[in-house]
C-alpha positions in Angstrom: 84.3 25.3 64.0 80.7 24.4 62.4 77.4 23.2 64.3 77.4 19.7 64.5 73.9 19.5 64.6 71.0 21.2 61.8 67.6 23.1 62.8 64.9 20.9 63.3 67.0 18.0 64.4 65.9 16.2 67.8 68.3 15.4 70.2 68.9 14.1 73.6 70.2 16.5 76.5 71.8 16.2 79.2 71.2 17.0 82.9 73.2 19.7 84.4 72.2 19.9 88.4 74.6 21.6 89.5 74.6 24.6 87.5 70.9 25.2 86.2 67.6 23.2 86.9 67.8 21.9 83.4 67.1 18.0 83.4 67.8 15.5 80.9 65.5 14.6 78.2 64.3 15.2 74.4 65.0 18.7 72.9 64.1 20.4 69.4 66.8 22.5 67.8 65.7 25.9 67.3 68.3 28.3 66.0 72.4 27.8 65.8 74.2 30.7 67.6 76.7 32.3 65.6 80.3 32.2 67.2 83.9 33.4 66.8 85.5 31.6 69.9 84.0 29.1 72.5 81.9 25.8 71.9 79.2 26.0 69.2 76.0 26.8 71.0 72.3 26.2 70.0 68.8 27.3 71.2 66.8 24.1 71.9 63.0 23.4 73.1 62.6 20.5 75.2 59.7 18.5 74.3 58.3 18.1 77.5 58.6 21.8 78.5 57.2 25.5 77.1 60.8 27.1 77.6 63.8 27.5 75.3 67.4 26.7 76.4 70.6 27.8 75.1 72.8 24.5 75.4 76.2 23.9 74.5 77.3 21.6 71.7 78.7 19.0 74.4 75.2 18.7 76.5 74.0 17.3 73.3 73.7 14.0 71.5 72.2 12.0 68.8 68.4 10.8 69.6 66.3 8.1 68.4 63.3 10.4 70.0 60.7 11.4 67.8 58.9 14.9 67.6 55.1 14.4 68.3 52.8 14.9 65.2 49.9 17.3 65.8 47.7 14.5 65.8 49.1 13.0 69.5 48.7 16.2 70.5 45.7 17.3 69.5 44.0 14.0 70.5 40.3 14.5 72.2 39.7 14.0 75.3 36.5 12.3 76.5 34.6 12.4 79.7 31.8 10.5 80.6 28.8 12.6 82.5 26.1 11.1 84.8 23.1 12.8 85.7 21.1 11.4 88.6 
């Protein structure tokens, strides 16, 4: 059985409270885990977190997310000062 999914691909995940903390949301694909028997499994970065997951093949679907560019990122921040 082949990944369904390619590195690089965004995706939606699912929520899984019962067994882990991991909520729903955006992910990244990372790497695809190599595999003799079981579901095809995949390392994935959510976009709104600074961990990796490793997620089975059935938590995932399609997205229509988008990954942020490096400019919404890196977009300055301004703060007004007042001196008295």
């Amino acid at each position: 059985m082949s990944h369904r999914y390619r590195v690089g691909q965004i995706l939606e995940m699912r929520s899984s409270p019962k067994i882990s903390n991991r909520v729903a949301g955006p992910v990244e694909v990372i790497f695809c885990l190599p595999h003799d028997q079981g579901p095809p499994l995949y390392r994935v970065k959510p976009l709104n977190e600074s961990v990796e997951r490793v997620v089975a093949e059935a938590d995932l679907a399609p997205s229509s997310a988008t990954k942020p560019t490096t400019e919404d990122a890196a977009r300055p921040v301004t703060i007004a000062i007042v001196r008295r």
